[in-house]
C-alpha positions in Angstrom: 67.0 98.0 133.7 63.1 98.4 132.9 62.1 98.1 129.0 61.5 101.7 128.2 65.1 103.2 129.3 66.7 99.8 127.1 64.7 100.4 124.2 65.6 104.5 124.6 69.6 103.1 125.0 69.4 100.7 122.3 67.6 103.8 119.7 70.7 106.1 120.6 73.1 103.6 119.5 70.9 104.0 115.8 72.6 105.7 112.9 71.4 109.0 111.9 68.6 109.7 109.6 70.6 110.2 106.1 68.1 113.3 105.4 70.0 114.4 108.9 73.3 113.3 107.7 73.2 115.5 104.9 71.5 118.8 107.0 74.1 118.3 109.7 76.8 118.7 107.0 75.2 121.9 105.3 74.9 123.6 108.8 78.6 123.2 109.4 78.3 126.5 106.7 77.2 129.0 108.9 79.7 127.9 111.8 82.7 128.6 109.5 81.0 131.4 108.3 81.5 133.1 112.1 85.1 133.6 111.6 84.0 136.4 108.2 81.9 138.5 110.8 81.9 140.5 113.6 80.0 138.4 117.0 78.7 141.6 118.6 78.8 145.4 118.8 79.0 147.9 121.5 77.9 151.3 120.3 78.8 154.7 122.6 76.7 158.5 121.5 76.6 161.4 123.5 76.2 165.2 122.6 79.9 165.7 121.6 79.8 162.3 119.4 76.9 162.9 117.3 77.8 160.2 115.1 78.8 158.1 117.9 82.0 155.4 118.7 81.6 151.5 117.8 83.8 148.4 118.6 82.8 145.6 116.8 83.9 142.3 118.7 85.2 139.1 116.8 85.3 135.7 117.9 89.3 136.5 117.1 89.3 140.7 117.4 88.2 144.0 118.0 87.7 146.1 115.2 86.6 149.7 115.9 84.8 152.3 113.8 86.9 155.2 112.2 89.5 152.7 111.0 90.4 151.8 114.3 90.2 155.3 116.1 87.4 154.6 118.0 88.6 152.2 120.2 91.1 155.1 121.2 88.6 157.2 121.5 86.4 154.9 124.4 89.3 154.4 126.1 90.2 157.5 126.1 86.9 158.4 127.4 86.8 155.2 130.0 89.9 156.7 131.2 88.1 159.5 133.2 86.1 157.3 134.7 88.5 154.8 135.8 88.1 152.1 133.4 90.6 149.6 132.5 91.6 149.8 128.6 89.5 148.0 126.2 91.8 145.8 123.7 92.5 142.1 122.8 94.4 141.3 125.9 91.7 142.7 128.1 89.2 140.2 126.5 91.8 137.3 126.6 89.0 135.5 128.2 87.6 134.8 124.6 90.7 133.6 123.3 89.5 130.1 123.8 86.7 130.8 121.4 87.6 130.5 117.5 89.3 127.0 118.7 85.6 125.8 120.0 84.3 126.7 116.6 86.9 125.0 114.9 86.2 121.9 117.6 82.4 122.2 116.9 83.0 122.0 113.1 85.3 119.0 113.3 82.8 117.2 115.5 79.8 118.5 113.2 81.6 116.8 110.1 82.3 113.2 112.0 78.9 113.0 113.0 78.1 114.0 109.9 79.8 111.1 108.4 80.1 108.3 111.2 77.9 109.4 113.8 75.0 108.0 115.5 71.7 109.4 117.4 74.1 109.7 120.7 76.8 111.9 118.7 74.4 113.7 117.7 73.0 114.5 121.0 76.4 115.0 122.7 76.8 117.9 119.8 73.8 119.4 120.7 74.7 119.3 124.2 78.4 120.6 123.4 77.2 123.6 121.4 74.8 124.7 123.9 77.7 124.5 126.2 79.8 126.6 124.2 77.0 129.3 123.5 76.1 129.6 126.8 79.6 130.0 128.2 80.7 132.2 125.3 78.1 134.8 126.6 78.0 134.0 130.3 82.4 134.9 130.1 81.3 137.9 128.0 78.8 139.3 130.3 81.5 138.6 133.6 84.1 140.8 131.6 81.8 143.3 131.3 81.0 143.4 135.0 84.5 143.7 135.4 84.9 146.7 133.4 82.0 148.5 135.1 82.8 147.4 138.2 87.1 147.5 139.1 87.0 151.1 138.4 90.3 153.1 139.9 90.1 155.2 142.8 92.1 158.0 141.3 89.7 157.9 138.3 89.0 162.0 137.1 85.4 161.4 137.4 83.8 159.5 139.9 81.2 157.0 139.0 79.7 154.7 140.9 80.3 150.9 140.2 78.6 150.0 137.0 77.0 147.0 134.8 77.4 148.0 131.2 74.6 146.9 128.6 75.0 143.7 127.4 71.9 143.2 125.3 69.7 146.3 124.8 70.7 150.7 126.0 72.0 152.1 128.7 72.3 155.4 130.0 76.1 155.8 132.0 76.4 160.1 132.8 75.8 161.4 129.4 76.5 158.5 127.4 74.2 156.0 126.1 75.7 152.6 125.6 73.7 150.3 123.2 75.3 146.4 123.2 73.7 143.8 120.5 74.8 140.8 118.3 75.7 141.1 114.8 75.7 138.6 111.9 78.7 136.3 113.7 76.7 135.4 116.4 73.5 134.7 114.0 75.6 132.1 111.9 76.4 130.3 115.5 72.4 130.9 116.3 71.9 129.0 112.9 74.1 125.8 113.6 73.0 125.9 117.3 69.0 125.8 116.0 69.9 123.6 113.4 71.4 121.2 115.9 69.4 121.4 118.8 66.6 120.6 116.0 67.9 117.6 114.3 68.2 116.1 117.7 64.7 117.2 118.7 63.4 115.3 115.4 66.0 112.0 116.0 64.5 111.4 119.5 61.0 111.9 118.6 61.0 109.5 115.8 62.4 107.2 118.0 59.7 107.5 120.5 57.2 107.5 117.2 59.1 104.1 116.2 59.1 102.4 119.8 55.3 103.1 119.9 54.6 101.3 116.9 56.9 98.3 117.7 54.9 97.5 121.1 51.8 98.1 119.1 52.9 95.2 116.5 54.0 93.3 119.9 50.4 94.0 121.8 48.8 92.9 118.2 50.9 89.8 117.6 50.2 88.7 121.4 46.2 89.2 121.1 
């Protein structure tokens, strides 16, 4: 094994910075905090709803506008088009979700407390896992939806990718899909993260500089 790779081995065995110790902890606020707000909405308008239909999506439920009676309503509306309902059991896919957060904070507290510059990085790399595969499963149900549409549907559509980040026009509808304060607080531990790490492994590359500067200068 060369020097360089032994000396980057030997720095991720290091304990954490205790100014990262202590940020770690305080960013294991906003993760909780995911489980008091919504993760995204999926807003519906056309000309008969003026006021439009929302379904608010939580790392644990759907919530829709209207005290509830807009979920109805889109399904009732998917329904013509041959669209599967829309409900908790439909999205069973994200099920696994409030458990990661849970794992993540558990994790985020050890490291907090034990951990070294290796924990730290196997965080960073477990929450971008987590993110990543939270949206990628959200984005394949809602090809599904757009796409297993019945036969025997009222009105035919053809085969459909609903919005996942941004508008989009479906017939007369206008679907708008966009993240909401639940998915900022998992933004903010995920930064917060992915930044600590960033700062660990360039200090160590600042600190391994200076050692074979001392050794260069001790060996003129």
């Amino acid at each position: 094994m060369n020097q360089p790779l032994r000396k980057f081995y030997a720095f991720l065995d290091q304990p954490l910075f205790p100014r990262a110790r202590a940020a770690l902890a305080l960013l294991v606020v906003p993760l909780l905090l995911t489980f008091t707000a919504p993760l995204w909405r999926i807003d519906l308008s056309a000309p008969q709803y003026p006021d439009g239909l929302t379904m608010d999506i939580w790392s644990y439920k759907l919530e829709g506008g209207g005290d509830g009676q807009h979920i109805q309503e889109i399904n009732t509306l998917n329904h013509y088009i041959g669209m599967r309902p829309i409900d908790r059991a439909a999205l069973s896919d994200l099920d696994w979700l409030p458990f990661a957060v849970g794992g993540l904070v558990l994790l985020a507290l050890r490291v907090a407390a034990l951990g070294n510059v290796r924990s730290l990085l196997d965080l960073s790399v477990l929450t971008a896992y987590v993110s990543l595969f939270g949206l990628g499963r959200f984005a394949y149900k809602l090809y599904v939806f757009g796409h297993e549409l019945s036969p025997q549907a009222p009105v035919k559509v053809e085969p459909f990718m609903p919005a996942l980040l941004g508008t989009k026009q479906i017939a007369n509808f206008t679907t708008a899909s966009y993240p909401l304060l639940g998915s900022l607080y998992l933004g903010l531990f995920a930064t917060g993260v992915v930044a600590l790490t960033a700062w660990h492994l360039l200090a160590g590359r600042r600190r391994a500089a200076r050692q074979d500067a001392s050794l260069l200068f001790l060996q003129a």
